[in-house]
N, C-alpha and C positions, 0 to 999 in steps of 0.2 A: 627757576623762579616759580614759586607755587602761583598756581591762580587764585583772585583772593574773591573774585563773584561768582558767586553760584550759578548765576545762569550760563556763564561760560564753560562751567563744568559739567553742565547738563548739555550746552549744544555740543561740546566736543565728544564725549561719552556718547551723543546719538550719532554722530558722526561714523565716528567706528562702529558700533553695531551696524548700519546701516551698511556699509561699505562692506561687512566681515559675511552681513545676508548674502547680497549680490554676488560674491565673488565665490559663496560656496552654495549658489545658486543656481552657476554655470554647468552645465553637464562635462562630462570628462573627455567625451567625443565633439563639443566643441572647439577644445584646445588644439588638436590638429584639423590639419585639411582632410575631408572626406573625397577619396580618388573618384573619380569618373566613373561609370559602369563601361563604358566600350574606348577607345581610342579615334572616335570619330571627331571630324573638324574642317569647318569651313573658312577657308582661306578666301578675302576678297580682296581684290586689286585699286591700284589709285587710279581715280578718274583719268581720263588719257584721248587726245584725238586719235579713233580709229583710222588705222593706214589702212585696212579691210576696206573696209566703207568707202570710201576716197578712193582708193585703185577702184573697185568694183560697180561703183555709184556716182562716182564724181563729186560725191558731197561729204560735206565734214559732218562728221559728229561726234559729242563725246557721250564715252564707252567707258563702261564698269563691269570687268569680269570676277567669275567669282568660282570658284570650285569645293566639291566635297568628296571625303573621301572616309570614309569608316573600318575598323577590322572586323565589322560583326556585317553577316548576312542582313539585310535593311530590306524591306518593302515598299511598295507606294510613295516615294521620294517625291518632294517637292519643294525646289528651292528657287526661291526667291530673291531677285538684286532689285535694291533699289535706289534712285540718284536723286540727289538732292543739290542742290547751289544754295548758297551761302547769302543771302542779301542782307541789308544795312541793318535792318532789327530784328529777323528772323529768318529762318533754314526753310527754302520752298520745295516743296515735293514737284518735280520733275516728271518721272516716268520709275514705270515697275516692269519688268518682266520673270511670270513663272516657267519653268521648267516641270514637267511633269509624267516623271516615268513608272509607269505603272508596271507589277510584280516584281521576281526579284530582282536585286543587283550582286554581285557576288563581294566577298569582303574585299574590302582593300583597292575597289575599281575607283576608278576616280571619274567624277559626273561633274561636268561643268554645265556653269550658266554662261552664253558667252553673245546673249542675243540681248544684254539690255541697253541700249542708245537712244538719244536722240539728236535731233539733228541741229546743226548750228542757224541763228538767222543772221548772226552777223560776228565781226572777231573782236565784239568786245570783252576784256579780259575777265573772265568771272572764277570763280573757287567751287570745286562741285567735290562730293563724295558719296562714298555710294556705302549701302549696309546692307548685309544680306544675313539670311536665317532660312533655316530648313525644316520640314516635319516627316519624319518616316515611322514607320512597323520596325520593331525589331523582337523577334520571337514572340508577334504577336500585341505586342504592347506601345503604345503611341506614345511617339515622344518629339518633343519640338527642341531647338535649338536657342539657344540665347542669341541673340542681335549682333552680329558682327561687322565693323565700320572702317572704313579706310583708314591705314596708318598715314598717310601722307595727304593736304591738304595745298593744292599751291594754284595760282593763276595759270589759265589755259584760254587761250584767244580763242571762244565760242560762245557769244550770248546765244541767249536760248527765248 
């Protein structure tokens, strides 16, 4: 069915030009995924009462560990866990702990963070998750980590 108002045939003719810009406006190394420079990565764990703590201390607390592990020689590591609980209308920060190893580490060692906790004051059930991220040297050149957050999110008897 022809179109019979002009202006229709002017919005759809900008239409596609429009659309034919954009799409060969894209660069070609958009179209795929750009690989990593190194195979480094930071694995963090689901919030959890520490049985450590408890044996050693007597006291509960919930614990977020976190580990890295890279294939490239790294320098000056510093990695970061941090915990958060979950309340009614927004996400509260908790407690941070860094880890900070200074010179080298060799590739492929694995550097955990395993000190971030804090302590319960009472068991009532709350939701915590922890994120952690890292900044090291590698041959010289600084480079940080993107934010990585617990997979798992679930009720654990420790108000905080």
């Amino acid at each position: 069915m022809p179109l019979k108002n002009p202006s229709i045939k002017l919005v759809y003719a900008l239409i596609a030009i429009i659309t034919q810009l954009i799409v060969s406006a894209i660069p070609a190394s958009a179209t795929g995924a750009t690989p990593p420079l190194t195979k480094c990565h930071i694995q963090i764990h689901d919030a959890h009462i520490s049985k450590y703590i408890l044996r050693t201390q007597g006291k509960e607390a919930v614990k977020v560990n976190a580990d890295s592990k890279s294939d490239k020689f790294i320098q000056d590591l510093r990695l970061t866990v941090e915990i958060y609980k979950i309340g009614r209308f927004t996400h509260y920060f908790i407690t941070r702990h860094t880890i900070e190893i200074s010179g080298f580490i060799p590739a492929n060692s694995l550097t955990e963070n395993q000190s971030t906790y804090e302590y319960c004051t009472n068991k009532k059930a709350s939701r915590y998750y922890g994120i952690a991220y890292a900044e090291a040297y590698i041959k010289g050149h600084h480079f940080k980590t993107p934010r990585t957050i617990s997979e798992h999110i679930f009720p654990i008897n420790c108000g905080t």
